[in-house]
N, C-alpha and C positions, 0 to 999 in steps of 0.2 A: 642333439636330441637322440635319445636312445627308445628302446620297444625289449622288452623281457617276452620273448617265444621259450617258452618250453625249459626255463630255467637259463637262457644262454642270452648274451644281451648283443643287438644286432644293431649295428650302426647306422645311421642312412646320411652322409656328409650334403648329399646332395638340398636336404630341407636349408643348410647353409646359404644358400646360393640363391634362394631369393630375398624379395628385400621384405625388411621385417614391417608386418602390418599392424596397427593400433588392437591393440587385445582390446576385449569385451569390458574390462576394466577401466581403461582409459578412457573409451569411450564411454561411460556411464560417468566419470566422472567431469568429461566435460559436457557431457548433459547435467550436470548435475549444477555446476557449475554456471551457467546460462541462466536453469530454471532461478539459482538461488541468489543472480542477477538482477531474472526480470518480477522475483519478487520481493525486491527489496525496493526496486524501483517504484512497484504498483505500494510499499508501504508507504514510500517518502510522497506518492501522488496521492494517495490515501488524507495523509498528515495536513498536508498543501490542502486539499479540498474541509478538512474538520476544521483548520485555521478560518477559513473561508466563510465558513457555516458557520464558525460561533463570532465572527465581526459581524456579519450579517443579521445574524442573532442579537446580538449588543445594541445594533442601531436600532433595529425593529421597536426592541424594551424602549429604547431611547426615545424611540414617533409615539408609542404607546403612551411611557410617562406622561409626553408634553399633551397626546390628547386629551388624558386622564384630568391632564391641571386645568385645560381651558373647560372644561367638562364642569368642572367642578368648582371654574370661577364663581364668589360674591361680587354682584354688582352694588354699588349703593349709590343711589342717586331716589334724590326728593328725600330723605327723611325714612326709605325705610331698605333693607335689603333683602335682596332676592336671590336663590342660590339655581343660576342658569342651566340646565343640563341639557346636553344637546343629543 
């Protein structure tokens, strides 16, 4: 690593000699890294929970339908029909 004083360029061998630390760069990218882990994670548990919701969803339609039909049975007995609603 070198320093420009005064037009004259000035050595310091001694910044050599210790050990090299993770630049500000590195470190943002394995923060970056992590973050774009744990939101990939939170997409795929996202995905998991809307799968979840729309079976959920499906059967509901599904208890719906079958009340809709008993709902809306014709009984016939004796000679005349009757359209039951409950």
């Amino acid at each position: 690593m070198s320093l420009v004083n005064g037009g004259e360029e000035c050595m310091h061998p001694f910044w050599n000699h210790y050990p090299q630390y993770p630049n500000r760069n590195d470190h943002t990218q394995t923060e970056n890294h992590h973050y774009n882990h744990q939101m990939m994670q939170s997409i795929t548990n996202l995905e998991n929970q809307i799968q979840n919701l729309v079976k959920a969803i499906e059967a509901n339609n599904e208890l719906l339908r079958s009340i809709e039909q008993k709902q809306n049975q014709v009984i016939t007995s004796g000679g005349g029909s009757v359209i039951v609603r409950m």
